[in-house]
C-alpha positions as CSV (number, residue, x, y, z in Angstrom):
1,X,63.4,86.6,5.2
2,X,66.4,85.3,6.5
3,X,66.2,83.8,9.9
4,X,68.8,82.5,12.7
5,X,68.6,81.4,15.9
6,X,69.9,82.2,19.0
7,X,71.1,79.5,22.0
8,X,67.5,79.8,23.5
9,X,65.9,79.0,20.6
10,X,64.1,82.0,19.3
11,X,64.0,83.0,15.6
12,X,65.6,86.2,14.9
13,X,65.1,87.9,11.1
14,X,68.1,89.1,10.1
15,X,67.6,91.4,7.4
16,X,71.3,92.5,6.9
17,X,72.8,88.7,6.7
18,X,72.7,88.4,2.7
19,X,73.8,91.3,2.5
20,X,76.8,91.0,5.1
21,X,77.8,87.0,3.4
22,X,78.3,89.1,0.0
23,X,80.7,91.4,1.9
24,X,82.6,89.0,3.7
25,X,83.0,87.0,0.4
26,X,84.7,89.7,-1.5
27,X,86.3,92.6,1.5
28,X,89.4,91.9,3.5
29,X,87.5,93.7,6.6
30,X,84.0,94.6,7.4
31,X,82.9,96.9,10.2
32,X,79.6,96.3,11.7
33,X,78.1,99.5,13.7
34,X,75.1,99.5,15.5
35,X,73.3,100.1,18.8
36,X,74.4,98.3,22.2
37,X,72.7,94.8,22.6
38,X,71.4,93.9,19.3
39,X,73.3,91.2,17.9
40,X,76.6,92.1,15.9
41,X,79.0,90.4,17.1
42,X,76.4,87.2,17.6
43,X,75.6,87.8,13.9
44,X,79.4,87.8,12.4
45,X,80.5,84.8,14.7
46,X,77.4,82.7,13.3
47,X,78.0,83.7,9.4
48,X,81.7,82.9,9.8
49,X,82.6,80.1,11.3
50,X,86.1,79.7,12.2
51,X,86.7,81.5,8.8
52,X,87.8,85.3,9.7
53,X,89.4,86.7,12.5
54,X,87.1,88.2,14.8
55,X,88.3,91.5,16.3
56,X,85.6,93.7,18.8
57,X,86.6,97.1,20.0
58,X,84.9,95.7,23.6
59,X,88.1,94.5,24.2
60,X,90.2,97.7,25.3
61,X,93.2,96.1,23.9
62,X,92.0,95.7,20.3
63,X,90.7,99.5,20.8
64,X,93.7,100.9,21.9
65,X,95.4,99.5,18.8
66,X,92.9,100.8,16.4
67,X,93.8,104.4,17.2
């Protein structure tokens, strides 16, 4: 099981991560969907570094230009 942690220290599995790295390796863009408050954005920002641009649809102007 893959685990990483959050800033307060608690271990969170992650049972989408190996499958998300393989993605981000070989796609242009991935989507993550999911429920409110459970770590997405947390999740891409951790597996890539610096790497990829980082877009969320929080931020009304990124949404308005995805329409």
């Amino acid at each position: 099981m893959d685990i990483i942690h959050d800033m307060n220290t608690k271990a969170l599995p992650r049972h989408v991560q190996s499958s998300l790295t393989q993605r981000l390796c070989v796609m242009p863009a991935v989507v993550v969907t999911g429920a409110r408050q459970t770590g997405k954005s947390t999740l891409v920002q951790v597996l890539t570094p610096g790497e990829r641009r980082f877009l969320s649809l929080d931020d009304l102007d990124v949404a308005d230009k995805g329409r």
